[in-house]
C-alpha positions in Angstrom: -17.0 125.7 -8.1 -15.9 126.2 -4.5 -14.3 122.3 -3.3 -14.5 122.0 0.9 -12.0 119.8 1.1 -12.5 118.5 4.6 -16.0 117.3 3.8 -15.0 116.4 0.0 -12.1 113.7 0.6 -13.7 111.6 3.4 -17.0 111.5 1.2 -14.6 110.2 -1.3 -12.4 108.1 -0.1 -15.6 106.0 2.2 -17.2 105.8 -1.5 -14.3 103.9 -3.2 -13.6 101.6 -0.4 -17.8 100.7 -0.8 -17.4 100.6 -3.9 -14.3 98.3 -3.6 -15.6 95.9 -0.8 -19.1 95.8 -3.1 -17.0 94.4 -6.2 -14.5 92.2 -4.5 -16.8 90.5 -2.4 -19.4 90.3 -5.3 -16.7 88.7 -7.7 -15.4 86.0 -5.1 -19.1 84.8 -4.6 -19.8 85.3 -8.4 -16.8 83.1 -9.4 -17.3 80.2 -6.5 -21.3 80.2 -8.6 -19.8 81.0 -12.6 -17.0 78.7 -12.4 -18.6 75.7 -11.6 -21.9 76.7 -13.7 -20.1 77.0 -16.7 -17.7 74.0 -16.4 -21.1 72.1 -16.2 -22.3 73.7 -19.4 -19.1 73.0 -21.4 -19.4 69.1 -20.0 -23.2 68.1 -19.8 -24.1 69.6 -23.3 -24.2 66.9 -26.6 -20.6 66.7 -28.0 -19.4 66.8 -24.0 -17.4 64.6 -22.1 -20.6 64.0 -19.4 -23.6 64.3 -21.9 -26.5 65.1 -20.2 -29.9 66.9 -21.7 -31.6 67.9 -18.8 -29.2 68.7 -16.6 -28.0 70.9 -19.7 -31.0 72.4 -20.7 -31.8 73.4 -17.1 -28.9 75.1 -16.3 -28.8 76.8 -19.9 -32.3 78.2 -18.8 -31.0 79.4 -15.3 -28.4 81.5 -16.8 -30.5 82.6 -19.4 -33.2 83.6 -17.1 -30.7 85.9 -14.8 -28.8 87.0 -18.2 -32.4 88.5 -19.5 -33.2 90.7 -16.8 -31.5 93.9 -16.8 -29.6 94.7 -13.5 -31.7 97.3 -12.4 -34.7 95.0 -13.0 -33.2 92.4 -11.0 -32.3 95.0 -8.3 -36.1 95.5 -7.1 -37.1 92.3 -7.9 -35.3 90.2 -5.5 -35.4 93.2 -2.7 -37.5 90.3 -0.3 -34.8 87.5 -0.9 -31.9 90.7 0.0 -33.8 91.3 2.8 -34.2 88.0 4.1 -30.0 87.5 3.5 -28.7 90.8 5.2 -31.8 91.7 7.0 -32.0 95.2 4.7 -32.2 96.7 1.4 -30.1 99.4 1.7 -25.7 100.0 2.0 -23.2 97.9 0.2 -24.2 94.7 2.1 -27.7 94.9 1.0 -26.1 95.6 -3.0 -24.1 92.5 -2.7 -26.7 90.9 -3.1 -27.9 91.4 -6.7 -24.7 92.0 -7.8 -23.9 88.1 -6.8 -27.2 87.0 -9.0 -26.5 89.5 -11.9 -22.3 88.8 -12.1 -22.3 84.6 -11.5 -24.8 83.6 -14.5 -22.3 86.0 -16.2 -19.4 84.5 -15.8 -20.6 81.3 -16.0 -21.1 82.0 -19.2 -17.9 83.8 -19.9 -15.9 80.6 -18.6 -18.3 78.4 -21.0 -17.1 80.6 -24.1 -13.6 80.1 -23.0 -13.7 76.4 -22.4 -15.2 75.9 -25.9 -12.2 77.6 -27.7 -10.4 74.6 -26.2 -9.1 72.7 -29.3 -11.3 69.9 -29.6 -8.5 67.2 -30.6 -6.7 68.2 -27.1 -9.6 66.9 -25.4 -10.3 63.7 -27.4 -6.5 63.1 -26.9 -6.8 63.1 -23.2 -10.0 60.7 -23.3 -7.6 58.7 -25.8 -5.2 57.9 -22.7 -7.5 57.3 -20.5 -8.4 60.4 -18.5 -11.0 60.4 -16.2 -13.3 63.7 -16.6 -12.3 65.0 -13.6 -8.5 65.0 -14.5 -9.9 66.6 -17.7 -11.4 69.4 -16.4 -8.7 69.9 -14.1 -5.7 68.7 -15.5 -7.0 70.1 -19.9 -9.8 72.8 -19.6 -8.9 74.8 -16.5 -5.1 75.2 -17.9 -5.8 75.4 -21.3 -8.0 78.5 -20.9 -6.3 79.8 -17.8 -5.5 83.0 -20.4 -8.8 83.5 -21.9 -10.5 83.1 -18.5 -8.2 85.4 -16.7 -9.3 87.8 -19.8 -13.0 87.0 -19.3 -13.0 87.6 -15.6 -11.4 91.1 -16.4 -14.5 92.1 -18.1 -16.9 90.6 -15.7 -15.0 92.2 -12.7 -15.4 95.9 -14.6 -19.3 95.1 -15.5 -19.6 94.8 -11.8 -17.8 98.1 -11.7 -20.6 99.4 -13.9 -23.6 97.7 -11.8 -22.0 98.6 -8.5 -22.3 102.3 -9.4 -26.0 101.3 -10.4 -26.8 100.6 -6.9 -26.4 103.7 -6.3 -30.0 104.4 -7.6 -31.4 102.5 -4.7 -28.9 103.2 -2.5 -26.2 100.6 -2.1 -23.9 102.8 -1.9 -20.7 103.5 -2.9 -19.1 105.9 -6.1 -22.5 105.7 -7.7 -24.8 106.6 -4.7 -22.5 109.5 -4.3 -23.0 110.6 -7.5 -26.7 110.5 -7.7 -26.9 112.0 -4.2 -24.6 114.6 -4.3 -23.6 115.4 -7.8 -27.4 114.8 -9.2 -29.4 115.5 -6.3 -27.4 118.0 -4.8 -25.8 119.6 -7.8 -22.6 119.1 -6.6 -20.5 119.1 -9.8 -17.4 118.5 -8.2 -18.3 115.3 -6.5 -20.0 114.2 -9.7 -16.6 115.0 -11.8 -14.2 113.1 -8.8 -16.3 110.0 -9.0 -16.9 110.0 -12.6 -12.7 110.1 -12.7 -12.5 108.0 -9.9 -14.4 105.3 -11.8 -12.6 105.6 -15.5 -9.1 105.1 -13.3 -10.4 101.5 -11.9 -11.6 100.5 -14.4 -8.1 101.3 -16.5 -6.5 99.2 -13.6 -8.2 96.3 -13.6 -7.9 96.2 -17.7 -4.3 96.6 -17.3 -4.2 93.8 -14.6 -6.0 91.8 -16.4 -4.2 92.1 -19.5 -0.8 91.8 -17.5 -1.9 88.4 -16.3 -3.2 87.0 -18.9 -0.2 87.8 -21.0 1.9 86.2 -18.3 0.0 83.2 -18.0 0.1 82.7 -21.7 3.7 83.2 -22.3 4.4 80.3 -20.1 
């Protein structure tokens, strides 16, 4: 296996930052969408503090519409709607896209599971003495599972890892995109084996991150 390196390392180092912009801009969207999703899961269902049936039962559906259909799937489907945002269907613009719809029912989800671990006699408590439920989301849920969300986030962010190398297949670009077109395509073994590494050592650094700041947040 014969690596030219002036062609290797600038294939490599474009494909991580695409791979990068693809995942941070996907989770910033995803999260300003989950957050709020979720928050109105944990509130609108029966024992909530805002009881609401329909509201419930819609958004419920909504999430687990997107949650059915694998990301691939959703990929193609919603190709038109990528279009019509970026004007294209291809490069890491065009991927944010789908990676948006396929993270934020996710982490809704994800915050929803944390919220409910919130002790239920915290909450009653704080309704006890009058809070409003604003102040109790803010002021009881959000801080209570700070932790567990910062945890739940960390596995949403490396999912994202996971379908941003997916893209690749339709080319979004990125890690993945370089693997399938070089390393598959091409037979390229050594760009196959540096994005393959590549990948394992993000992932390991946003589980460490996540664990580091969850840890923190608990402690305090």
């Amino acid at each position: 296996m014969q690596v030219n390196l002036l062609e290797f390392w600038p294939k490599i180092l474009e494909a991580t930052w695409e791979t990068l912009v693809m995942v941070g801009v996907s989770l910033v969207f995803a999260i300003i969408i989950g957050l709020p999703l979720g928050i109105a899961l944990v509130v609108t269902r029966n024992n909530g503090i805002l009881p609401n049936a329909p509201v419930f039962n819609v958004l419920n559906g909504i999430v687990n519409l997107f949650r059915s259909i694998p990301f691939i799937i959703l990929l193609v489907v919603i190709l038109p709607f990528t279009r019509f945002i970026v004007g294209s269907s291809i490069g890491t613009a065009a991927a944010i896209v789908p990676l948006v719809f396929f993270s934020g029912p996710f982490i809704a989800r994800l915050v929803e599971t944390s919220l409910l671990e919130i002790d239920e006699g915290v909450v009653e408590a704080s309704e006890a003495m009058g809070a409003t439920p604003s102040q109790i989301i803010f002021r009881v849920f959000l801080p209570e599972a700070f932790s567990s969300l910062i945890l739940n986030i960390t596995v949403a962010t490396i999912g994202l890892v996971g379908a941003s190398a997916m893209a690749g297949t339709v080319g979004g670009g990125g890690l993945g995109d370089l693997a399938i077109s070089y390393g598959y395509q091409r037979f390229e073994t050594d760009i196959m084996i540096a994005t393959v590494v590549l990948l394992v050592v993000i992932v390991q650094i946003i589980q460490t991150l996540g664990n580091y700041f969850s840890r923190v947040v608990r402690r305090r």
